[in-house]
C-alpha positions in Angstrom: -23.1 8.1 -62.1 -25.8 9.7 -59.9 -27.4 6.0 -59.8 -24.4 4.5 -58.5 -24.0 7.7 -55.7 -27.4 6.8 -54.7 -27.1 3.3 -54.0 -23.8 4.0 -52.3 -25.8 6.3 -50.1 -28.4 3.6 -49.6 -25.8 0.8 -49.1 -23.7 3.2 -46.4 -27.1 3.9 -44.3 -29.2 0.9 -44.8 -26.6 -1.9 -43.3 -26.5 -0.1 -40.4 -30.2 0.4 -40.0 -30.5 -3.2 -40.9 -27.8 -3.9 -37.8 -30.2 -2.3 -35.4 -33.3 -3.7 -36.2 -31.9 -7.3 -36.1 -30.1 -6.4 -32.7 -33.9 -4.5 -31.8 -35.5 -7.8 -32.9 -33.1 -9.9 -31.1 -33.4 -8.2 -27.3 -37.5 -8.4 -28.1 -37.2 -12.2 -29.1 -35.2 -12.2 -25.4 -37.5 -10.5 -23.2 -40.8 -12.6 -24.9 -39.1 -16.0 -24.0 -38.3 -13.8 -20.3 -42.1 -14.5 -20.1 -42.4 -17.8 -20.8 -42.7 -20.0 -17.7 -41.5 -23.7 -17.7 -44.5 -26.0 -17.0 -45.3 -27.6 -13.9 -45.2 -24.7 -11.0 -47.6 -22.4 -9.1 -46.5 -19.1 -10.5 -48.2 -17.5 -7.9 -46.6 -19.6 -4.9 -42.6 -19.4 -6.5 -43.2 -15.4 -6.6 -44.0 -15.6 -3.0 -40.8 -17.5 -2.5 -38.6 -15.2 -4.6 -39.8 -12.2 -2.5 -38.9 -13.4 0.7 -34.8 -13.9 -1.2 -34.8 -11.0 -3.6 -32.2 -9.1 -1.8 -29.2 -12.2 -1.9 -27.8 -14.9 -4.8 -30.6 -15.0 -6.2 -31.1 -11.1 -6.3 -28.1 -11.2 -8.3 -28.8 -14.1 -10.7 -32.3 -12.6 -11.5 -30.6 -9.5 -12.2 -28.5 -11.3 -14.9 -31.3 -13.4 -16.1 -33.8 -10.2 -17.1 -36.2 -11.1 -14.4 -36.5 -14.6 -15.6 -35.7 -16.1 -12.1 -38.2 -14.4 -10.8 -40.7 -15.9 -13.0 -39.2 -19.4 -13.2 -39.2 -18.7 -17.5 -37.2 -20.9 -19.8 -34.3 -18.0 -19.5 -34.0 -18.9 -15.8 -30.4 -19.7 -15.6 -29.9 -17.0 -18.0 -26.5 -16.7 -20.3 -24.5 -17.3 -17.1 -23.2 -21.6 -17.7 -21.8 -20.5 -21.5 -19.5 -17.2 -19.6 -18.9 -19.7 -16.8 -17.3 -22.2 -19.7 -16.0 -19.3 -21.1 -14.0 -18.8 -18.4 -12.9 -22.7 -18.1 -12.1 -22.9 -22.0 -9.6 -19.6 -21.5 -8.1 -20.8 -18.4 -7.4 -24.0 -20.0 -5.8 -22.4 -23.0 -3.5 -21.1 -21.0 -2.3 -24.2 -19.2 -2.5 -27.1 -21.7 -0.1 -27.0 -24.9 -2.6 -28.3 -27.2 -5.5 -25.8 -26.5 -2.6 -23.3 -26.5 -1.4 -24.7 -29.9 -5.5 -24.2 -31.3 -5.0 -20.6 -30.1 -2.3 -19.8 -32.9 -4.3 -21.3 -35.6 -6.4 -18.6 -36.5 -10.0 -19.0 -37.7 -9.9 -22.7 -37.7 -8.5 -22.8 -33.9 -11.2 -20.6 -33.2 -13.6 -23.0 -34.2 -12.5 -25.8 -32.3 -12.1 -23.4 -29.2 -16.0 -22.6 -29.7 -17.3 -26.2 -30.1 -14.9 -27.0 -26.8 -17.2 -23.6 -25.0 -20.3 -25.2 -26.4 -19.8 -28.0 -25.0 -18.7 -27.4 -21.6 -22.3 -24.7 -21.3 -24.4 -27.8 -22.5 -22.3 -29.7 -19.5 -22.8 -26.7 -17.0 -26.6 -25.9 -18.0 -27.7 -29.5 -17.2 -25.8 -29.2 -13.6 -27.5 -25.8 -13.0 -31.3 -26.7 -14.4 -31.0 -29.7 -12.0 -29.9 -27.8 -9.0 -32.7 -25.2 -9.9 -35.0 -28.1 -9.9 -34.2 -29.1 -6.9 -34.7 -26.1 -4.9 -38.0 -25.4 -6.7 -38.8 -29.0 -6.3 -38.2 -28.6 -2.2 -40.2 -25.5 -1.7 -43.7 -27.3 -2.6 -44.5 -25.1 -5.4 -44.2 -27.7 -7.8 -47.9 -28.8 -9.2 -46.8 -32.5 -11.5 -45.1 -35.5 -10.7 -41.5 -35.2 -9.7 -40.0 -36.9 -13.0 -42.3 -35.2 -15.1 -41.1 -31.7 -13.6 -37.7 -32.6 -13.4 -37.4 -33.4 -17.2 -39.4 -30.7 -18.5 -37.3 -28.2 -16.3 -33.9 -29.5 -17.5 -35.2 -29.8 -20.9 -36.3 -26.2 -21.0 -33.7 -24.4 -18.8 -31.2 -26.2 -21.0 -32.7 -25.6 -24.2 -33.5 -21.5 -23.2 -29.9 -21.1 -22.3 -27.9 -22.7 -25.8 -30.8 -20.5 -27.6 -29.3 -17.4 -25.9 -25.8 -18.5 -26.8 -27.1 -19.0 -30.4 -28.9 -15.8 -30.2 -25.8 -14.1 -28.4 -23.3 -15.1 -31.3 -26.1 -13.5 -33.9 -26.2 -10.9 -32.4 -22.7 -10.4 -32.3 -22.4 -11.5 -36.1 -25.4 -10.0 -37.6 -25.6 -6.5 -35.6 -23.4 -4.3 -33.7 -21.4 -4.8 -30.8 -20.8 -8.0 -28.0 -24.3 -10.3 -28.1 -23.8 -11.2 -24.9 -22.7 -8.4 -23.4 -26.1 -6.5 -24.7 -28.3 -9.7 -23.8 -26.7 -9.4 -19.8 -27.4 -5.7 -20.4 -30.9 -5.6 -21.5 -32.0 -8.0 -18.9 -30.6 -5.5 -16.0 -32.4 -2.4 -17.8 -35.4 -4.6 -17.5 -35.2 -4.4 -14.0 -34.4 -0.6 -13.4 -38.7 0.1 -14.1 -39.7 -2.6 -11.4 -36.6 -1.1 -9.1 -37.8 2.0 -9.2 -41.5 1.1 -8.4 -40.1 -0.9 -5.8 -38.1 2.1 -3.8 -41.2 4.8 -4.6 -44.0 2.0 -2.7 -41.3 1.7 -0.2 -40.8 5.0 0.6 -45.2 5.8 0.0 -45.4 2.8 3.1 -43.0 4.2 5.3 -40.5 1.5 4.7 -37.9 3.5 3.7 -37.6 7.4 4.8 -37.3 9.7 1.7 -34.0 10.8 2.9 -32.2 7.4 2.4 -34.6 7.0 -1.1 -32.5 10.0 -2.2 -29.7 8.9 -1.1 -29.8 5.5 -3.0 -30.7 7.8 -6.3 -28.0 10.2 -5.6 -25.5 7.7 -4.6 -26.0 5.6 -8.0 -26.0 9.1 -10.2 -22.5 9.8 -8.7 -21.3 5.7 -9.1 -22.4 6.2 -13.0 -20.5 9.7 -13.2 -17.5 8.2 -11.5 -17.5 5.3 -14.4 -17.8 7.1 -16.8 -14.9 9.0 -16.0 -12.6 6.3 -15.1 -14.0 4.3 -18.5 -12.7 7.5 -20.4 -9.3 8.0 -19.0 -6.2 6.9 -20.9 -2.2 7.0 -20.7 -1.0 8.3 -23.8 2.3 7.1 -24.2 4.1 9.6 -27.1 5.4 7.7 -30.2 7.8 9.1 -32.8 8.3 8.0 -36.7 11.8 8.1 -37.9 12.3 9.7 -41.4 12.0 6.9 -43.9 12.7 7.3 -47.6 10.2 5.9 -50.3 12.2 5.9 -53.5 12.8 9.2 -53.8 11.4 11.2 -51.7 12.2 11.5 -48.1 8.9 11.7 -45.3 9.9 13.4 -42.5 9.2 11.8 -38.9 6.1 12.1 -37.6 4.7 12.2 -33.7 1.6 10.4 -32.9 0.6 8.9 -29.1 -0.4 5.3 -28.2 -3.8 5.6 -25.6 -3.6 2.8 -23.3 -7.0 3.0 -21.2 -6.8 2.4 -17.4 -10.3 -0.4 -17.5 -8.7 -2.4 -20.2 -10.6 -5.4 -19.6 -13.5 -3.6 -19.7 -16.5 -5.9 -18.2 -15.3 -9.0 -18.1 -13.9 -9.0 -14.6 -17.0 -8.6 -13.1 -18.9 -10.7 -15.4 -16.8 -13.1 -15.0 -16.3 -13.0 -11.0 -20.1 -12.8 -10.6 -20.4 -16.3 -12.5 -17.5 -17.7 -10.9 -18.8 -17.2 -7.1 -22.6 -17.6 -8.6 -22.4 -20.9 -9.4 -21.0 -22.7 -6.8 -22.7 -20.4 -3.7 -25.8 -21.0 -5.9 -25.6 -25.1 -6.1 -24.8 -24.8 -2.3 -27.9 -22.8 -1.4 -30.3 -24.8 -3.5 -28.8 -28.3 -2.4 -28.2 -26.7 1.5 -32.0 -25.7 2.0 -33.0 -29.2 2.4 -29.8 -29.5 4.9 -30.9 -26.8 7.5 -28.7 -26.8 10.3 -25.4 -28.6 8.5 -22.4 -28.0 7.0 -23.9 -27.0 2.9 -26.1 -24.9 5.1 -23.7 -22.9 7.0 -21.6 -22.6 3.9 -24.7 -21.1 2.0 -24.9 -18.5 4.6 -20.9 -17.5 4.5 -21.8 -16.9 0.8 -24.3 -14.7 0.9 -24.2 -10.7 -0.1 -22.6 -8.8 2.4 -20.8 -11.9 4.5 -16.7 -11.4 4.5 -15.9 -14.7 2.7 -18.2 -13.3 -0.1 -16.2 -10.0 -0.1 -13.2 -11.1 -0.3 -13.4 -14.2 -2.9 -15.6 -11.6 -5.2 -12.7 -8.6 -4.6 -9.9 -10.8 -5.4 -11.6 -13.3 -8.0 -12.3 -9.2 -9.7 -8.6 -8.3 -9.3 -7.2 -11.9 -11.2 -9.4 -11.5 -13.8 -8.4 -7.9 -14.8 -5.0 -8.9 -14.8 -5.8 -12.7 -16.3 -7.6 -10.8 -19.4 -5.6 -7.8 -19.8 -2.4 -10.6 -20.3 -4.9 -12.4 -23.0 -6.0 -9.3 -25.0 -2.5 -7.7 -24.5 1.0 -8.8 -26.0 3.9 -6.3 -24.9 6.4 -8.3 -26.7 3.9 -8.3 -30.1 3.5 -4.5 -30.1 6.8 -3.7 -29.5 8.1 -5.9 -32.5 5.3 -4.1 -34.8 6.7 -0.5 -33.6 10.1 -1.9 -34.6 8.9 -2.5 -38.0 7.0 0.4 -39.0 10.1 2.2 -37.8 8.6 4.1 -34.8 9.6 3.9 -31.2 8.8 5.6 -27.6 11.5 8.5 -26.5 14.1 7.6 -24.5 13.7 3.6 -24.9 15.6 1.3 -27.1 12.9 -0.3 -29.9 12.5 -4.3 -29.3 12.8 -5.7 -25.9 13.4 -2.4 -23.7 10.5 -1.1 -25.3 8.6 -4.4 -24.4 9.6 -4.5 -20.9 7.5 -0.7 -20.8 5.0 -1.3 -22.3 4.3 -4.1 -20.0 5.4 -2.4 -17.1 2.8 0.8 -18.2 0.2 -1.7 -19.0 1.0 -3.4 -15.5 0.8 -0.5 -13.6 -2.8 0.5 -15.5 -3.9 -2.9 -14.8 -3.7 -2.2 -10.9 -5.2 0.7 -11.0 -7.8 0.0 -13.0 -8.4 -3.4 -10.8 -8.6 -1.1 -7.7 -11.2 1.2 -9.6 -13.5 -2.2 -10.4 -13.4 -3.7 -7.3 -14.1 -0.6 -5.3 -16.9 0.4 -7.9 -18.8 -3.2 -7.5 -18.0 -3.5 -3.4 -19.4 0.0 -2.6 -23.2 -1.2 -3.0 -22.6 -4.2 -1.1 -21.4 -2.5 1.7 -24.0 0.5 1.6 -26.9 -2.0 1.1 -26.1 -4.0 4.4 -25.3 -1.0 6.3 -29.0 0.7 5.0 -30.7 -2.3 5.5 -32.0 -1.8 1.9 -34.5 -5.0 0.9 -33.9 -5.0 -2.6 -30.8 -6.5 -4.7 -28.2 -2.7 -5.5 -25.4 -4.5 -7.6 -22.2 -1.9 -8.4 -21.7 -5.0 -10.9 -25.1 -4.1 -12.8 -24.4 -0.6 -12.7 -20.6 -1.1 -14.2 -21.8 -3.6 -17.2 -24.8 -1.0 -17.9 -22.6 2.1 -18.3 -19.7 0.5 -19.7 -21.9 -1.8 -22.6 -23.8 1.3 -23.0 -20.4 3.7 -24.1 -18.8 1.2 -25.9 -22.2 0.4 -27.8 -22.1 4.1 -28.8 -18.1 3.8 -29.7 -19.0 0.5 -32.0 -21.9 2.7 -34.0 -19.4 5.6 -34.5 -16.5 3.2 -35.4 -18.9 1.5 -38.1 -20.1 4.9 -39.2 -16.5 6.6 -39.7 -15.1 2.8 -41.4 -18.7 3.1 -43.8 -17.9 6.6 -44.6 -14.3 6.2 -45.5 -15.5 3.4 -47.9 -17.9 5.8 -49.3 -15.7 8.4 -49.9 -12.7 6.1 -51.4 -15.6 4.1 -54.1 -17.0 8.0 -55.1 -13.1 8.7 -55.6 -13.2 5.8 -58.0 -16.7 6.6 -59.5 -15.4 10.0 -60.2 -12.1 9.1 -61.8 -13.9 6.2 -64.2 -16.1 8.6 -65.2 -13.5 11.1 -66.4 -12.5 8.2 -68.6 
């Protein structure tokens, strides 16, 4: 019996051990192939380039990339084309009947949702590489033949980004917590090092005054307090048990509460609303550099950080999102029909569709809220960096997916821990009564 305690022991601690090397494995496999550069530029001339334009779009896309923009590496358009099909394949679940009907099917809908998201980032990767070639291929860095470079760099942006998809789903299969979400996430705290070296030779050149290099630390201290205690708060709505009777004996009623959190959507909005406005604005200023003076041009410039088109398309493209995945991850009607059957119901409402109409109504009300808390939280770094003048990309966006990825991380160790334990405890139950026999 003290064999088979042991190796529940080693069972109960080693598959999460193994969980964290494979995910530690996986984010070094990322930031190698962060280093590798496609072939055919001057890497020297292209970083020239990127620090004339680190503080706009492409600020932000080398942010999400893990500094692989910035080095022009295989990872250059980064995760970004499979969340921007992401986004296409969900919208369009909601609209046709047939990708609606896949929806219902379970595990083999899933599938078939996947291959359609696989798809459509192949489709969106080729359009991206070849803008990205482009604008590489127009600022005279490029060191081969034009064919040459433009096949290799469509070749190896494509291939770098299905390989984070791949590694992404791995990740998210294999180890612990959202692949992606951890991929977009290591990449930013790649950058914190370099962001930091950046403010300190700043402020040693007389660039920036030590007062505002404060500032900027004190200011992002406060945005990652304020996070975290919106990301905790919850609306616990009070739930009562009616007495039931199980053969013969009676259970009393019971009182419990049902948290709702305020960011139910968690990342996504922002994740999503960055690679919605990052793709097109992006296409635009590659394609518009080599149209100075015209209309691409001008639109380029209405899209850039701090402009009021940008603003507002980011704040409300933010707002839809919370709302659009709250309504997918969220069925008022579902819940209320599950309360109804375990024979437990909120005080003061009817069970079935009055308690439906509530819970929607609560989770509505949460929804706007936490929206407002989002929008505000990504939009107050835009507006302090063009009203400091800083010279460096500040992204309340980064900041929000760091903190947030980082606590729900922590809550998926602790949630695999407590599940692991109560399996331990229920097979040494059974150990224990087997060996009485």
């Amino acid at each position: 019996m003290a064999n088979q305690l042991s190796s529940l022991v080693l069972k109960k601690y080693g598959d999460l051990k193994q969980r964290l090397l494979f995910l530690l494995g996986a984010l070094i496999v990322f930031r190698i192939g962060a280093h590798i550069p496609v072939p055919g530029v001057d890497a020297v001339a292209l970083a020239k380039l990127y620090e004339s334009a680190s503080s706009g779009i492409l600020g932000m896309l080398n942010m999400f990339s893990g500094g692989s923009l910035e080095r022009f590496s295989i990872f250059a358009i980064g995760i970004m084309p499979y969340i921007s099909a992401s986004i296409i394949v969900q919208l369009a679940s909601e609209i046709f009947p047939s990708l609606k009907a896949l929806k219902k099917e379970g595990e083999s809908g899933r599938k078939i949702i996947t291959k359609y998201t696989r798809y459509g980032t192949v489709i969106l990767a080729l359009l991206q590489s070849f803008g990205v070639a482009t604008f590489v291929y127009q600022q005279n860095v490029v060191v081969t033949s034009q064919f040459e470079f433009y096949v290799s760099t469509v070749i190896c942006l494509v291939t770098g980004t299905m390989f984070l998809m791949w590694l992404g789903e791995q990740m998210s299969e294999r180890g612990i917590g959202n692949g992606i979400s951890l991929i977009i996430t290591a990449g930013i705290v790649s950058g914190i090092p370099s962001a930091i070296a950046q403010l300190l030779t700043l402020t040693n050149q007389g660039s920036m005054s030590v007062l505002m290099a404060i500032s900027i630390v004190l200011g992002s201290l406060i945005l990652i307090y304020a996070v975290v205690y919106f990301e905790s708060a919850q609306r616990k709505i009070p739930i009562h048990y009616a007495k039931r009777q199980f053969g013969n004996r009676i259970v009393q009623g019971q009182s419990t509460h049902m948290p709702f959190k305020l960011n139910m959507a968690g990342v996504i909005p922002p994740i999503f609303a960055s690679s919605i406005i990052l793709f097109p604005a992006t296409l635009v200023g590659w394609f518009g550099s080599a149209d100075s003076g015209g209309w691409l041009s001008k639109l380029a410039t209405l899209l850039q950080h701090g402009q009021p088109i940008y603003i507002v398309l980011f704040a409300s493209t933010i707002i839809f999102f919370c709302y659009f995945y709250t309504a997918l991850v969220f069925s008022p009607k579902e819940m209320a029909e599950n309360l109804k059957k375990s024979g437990a119901f909120v005080p003061g409402i009817r069970p079935g569709e009055q308690t439906s109409r509530y819970l929607e109504k609560v989770v509505l009300r949460l929804t706007f809220f936490g929206a407002l808390y989002i929008t505000i939280i990504c939009l107050i770094p835009e507006f302090l960096t063009t009203a400091l003048n800083v010279p460096f990309y500040l992204g309340g966006t980064s900041l929000l997916i760091l903190v947030v990825v980082t606590m729900d991380f922590n809550t998926q160790i602790a949630s695999y821990r407590m599940t692991h334990q109560y399996e331990h405890l229920i097979q040494k139950t059974d150990i224990k009564s087997l060996s009485r026999h």
